[in-house]
C-alpha positions, 0 to 999 in steps of 0.5 A, spaced: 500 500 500 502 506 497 505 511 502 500 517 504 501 523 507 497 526 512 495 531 508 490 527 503 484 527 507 485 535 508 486 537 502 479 536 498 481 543 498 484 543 493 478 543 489 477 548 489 484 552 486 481 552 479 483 559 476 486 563 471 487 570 468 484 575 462 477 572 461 471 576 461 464 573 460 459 577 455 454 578 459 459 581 466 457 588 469 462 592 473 463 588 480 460 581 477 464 574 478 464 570 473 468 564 475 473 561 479 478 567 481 474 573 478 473 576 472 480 575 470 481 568 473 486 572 478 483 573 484 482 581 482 476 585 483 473 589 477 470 596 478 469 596 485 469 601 491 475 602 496 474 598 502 474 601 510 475 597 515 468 594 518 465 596 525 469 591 531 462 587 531 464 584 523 460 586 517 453 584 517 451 579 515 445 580 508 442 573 509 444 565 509 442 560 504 443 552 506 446 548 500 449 541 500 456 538 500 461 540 495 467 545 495 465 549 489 464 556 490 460 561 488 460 566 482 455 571 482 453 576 475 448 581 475 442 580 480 445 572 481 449 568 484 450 561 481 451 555 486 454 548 484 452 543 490 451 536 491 444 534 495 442 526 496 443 523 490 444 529 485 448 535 483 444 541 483 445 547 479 442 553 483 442 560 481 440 565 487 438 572 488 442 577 490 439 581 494 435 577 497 437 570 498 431 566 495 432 560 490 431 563 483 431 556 479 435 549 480 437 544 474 439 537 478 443 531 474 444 525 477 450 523 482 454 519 481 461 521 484 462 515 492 468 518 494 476 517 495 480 519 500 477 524 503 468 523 505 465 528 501 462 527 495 459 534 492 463 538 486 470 541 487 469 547 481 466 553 481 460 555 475 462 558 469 457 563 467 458 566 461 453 570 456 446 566 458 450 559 459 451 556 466 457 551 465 459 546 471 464 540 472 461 535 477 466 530 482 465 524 477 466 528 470 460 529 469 460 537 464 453 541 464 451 547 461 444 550 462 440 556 461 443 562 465 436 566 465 432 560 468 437 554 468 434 549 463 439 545 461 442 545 454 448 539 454 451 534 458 457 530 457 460 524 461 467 525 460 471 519 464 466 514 461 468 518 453 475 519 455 478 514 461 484 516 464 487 514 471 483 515 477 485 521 482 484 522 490 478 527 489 474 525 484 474 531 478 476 537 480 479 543 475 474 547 473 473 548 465 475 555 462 472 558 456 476 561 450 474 560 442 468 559 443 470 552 446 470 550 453 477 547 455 478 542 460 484 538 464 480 531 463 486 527 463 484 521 459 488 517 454 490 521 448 485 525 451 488 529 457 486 536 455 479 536 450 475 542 447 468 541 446 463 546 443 460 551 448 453 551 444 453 544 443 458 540 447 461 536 442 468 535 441 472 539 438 479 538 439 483 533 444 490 532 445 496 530 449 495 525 455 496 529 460 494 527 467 489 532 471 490 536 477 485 539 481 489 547 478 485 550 474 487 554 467 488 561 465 487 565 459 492 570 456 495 574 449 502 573 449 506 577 443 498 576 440 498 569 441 492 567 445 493 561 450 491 557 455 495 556 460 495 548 464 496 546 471 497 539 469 498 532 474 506 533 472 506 539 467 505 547 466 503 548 460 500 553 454 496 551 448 493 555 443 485 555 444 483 554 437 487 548 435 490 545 441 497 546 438 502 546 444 506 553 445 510 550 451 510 545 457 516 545 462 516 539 468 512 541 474 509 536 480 511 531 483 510 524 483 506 520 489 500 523 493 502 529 491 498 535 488 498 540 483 492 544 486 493 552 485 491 556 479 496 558 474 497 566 474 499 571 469 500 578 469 504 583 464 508 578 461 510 573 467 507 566 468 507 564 476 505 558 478 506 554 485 505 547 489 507 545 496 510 537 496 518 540 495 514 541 488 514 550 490 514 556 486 516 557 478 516 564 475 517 563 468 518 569 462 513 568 457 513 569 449 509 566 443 511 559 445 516 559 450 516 560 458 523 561 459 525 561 467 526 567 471 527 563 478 524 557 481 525 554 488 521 551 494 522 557 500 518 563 497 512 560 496 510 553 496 502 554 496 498 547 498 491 550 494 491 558 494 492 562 489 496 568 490 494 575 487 500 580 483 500 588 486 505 593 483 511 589 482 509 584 488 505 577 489 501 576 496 499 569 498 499 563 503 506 559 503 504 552 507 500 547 508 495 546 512 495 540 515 502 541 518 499 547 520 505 552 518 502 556 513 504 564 513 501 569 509 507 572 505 509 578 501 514 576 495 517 580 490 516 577 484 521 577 478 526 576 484 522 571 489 525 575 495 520 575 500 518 581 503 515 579 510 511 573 512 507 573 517 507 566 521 502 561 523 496 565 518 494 559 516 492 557 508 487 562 506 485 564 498 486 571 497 482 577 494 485 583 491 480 590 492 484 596 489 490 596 494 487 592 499 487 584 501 481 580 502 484 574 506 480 568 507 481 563 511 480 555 512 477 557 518 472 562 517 476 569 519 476 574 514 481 579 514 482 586 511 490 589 510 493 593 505 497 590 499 504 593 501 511 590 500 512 595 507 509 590 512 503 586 514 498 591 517 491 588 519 485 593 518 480 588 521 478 582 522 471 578 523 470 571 525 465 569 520 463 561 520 465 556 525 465 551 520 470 548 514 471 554 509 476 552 503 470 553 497 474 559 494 470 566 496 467 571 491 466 579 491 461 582 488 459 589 489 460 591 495 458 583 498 463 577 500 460 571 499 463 565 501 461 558 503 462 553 509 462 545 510 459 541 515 458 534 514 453 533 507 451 541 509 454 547 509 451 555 509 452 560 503 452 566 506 452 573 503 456 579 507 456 587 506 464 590 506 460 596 502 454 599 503 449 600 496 
């Protein structure tokens, strides 16, 4: 029986660090929250107001909504907020209204997903809204897409049983992109491991290569005027042309075992970031039209188990650790160098939402904190214990509301909170 670290039952986690970058969604508003990360899949809010500090009391909390199992966060666009849960023997896609918290409509499909290492069975991906299709990826590998406007669904494929790989730790987990009209997906199957399927139809338009997947989700980028898709993979980090799935670059990334590849890859002017925790760490690579040339790589900087970090004027702002040694810090690192600028010890792993100059930082263990994004120091402005619960489902910010789900057996809570008044 193989050697499995601590880690593995913690790290249903990692499902949630699916995301990318420079992808907008037809039908966004100013503030919306498309996907996985944002906007632009890089954990960036868009046209927002700038954050204060909120009373000693916490920020008030808009109204509770009771969901299912699973790890997948919300996104919100327009008066919607669309959630990706598992209830009894379905996975259900249900969009909520904003203001008020009341189911708008819901679109089941059946589940199939039994479980692995660690007992939760609901989905890992956060939805993908864009124009008036909704697109989720279920734990078994089930992909969907339904209406927006009234969630009636519209295509579904089985894409473990039409491209079947090797079987993984949590189920299916990386969270499709949307690029070229096509939905883009780390599926990992023979000959199958990156797959595009038709976003009006769900056909397949393209497959290639066997890359394994990862619970990383991909990002979207225009590098020297070619558009890619930057991967994650099980062992690799790599971008393809999202109109053919012709290869621009792969360079090694993972690690063999029980290990993971789990946070998303980040992109920001010209500069590829990507991070993993198992002695894996971090890599930040120059990007050209078909080449990621190293800039530097090690494993003392920052080595994220499944957080995504966020880039400010020059500098990168997340988690380093693990979360079941119990030694993550929360960290400010130059980026085209690696110097870290401070660490601030036994933060604890936490997914990080950059407003103007400001960080959102959002623990696993329901506290939500505000600090400026500063190269000088950590300098916490306030602080809220917001749930008592397991909280690793990625967040969401959307005009002026945090929204964040929390776990607790086969339930869990999403719960809408107001930084910034109306």
């Amino acid at each position: 029986m193989p050697l499995v670290p601590r880690s593995i039952p913690v790290l249903a986690a990692l499902f949630l660090a699916c995301g990318g970058s420079h992808f907008l969604a037809s039908s966004c508003y100013g503030g919306d929250w498309p996907q996985i990360l944002g906007p632009q899949r890089n954990g960036t809010a868009v046209d927002e107001r700038p954050l204060k500090a909120w009373p000693a009391e916490g920020p008030p909390v808009n109204w509770s909504f009771p969901i299912g199992s699973g790890y997948a966060g919300p996104a919100v666009v327009g008066d919607r907020v669309i959630v990706f849960h598992r209830v009894g023997e379905i996975e259900r896609v249900e969009a909520i209204e904003l203001a008020t918290g009341k189911s708008a409509w819901t679109a089941d499909f059946p589940a199939t997903y039994s479980g692995g290492y660690n007992s939760d069975t609901g989905p890992r991906c956060v939805p993908l809204v864009t124009g008036d299709r909704v697109v989720v990826f279920g734990a078994a590998g089930h992909l969907h897409a339904v209406k927006f406007s009234d969630g009636t669904p519209l295509w579904s494929r089985d894409t473990q049983a039409d491209y079947p790989g090797p079987g993984s730790y949590f189920g299916a987990g990386s969270t499709p992109i949307v690029a070229d009209n096509k939905v883009l997906l780390n599926v990992g199957g023979r000959d199958a491991g990156l797959v595009a399927f038709d976003l009006q139809t769900g056909k397949t338009v393209w497959k290639q290569t066997d890359e394994r997947a990862s619970y990383s989700s991909p990002t979207a980028a225009r590098i020297d005027g070619q558009s890619q898709v930057i991967f994650v993979t099980r062992m690799h980090a790599m971008g393809i042309d999202p109109a053919t799935g012709k290869e621009l670059f792969r360079f090694p990334f993972g690690a063999r075992g029980p290990t993971v590849n789990a946070a998303s890859p980040l992109v920001f002017d010209d500069r590829l970031f990507v991070s993993a925790a198992y002695g894996v760490g971090g890599h930040l690579a120059k990007l050209t039209r078909n080449s990621a040339v190293q800039v530097w790589a090690n494993d003392t900087t920052m080595s994220s188990q499944y957080s995504t970090c966020v880039h400010h004027d020059g500098h990168l702002y997340g988690t380093h650790g693990r979360e079941d040694f119990a030694n993550g810090e929360l960290r400010c690192i130059e980026a085209n160098t690696g110097q870290v600028k401070w660490t601030a010890p036994g933060f604890g792993v936490a997914h990080t939402i950059l407003v103007g100059d400001h960080l959102l930082l959002w623990t696993n263990q329901g506290r939500l904190v505000l600090a400026p994004a500063s190269p000088v120091g950590y300098q916490p402005l306030a602080s809220a214990q917001l749930s008592n619960q397991i909280t690793r489902a990625l967040p969401a910010y959307s005009n002026g509301r945090f929204l964040f789900r929390d776990n607790q057996g086969n339930g869990g809570t999403l719960k809408c909170v107001t930084l910034v008044a109306p």
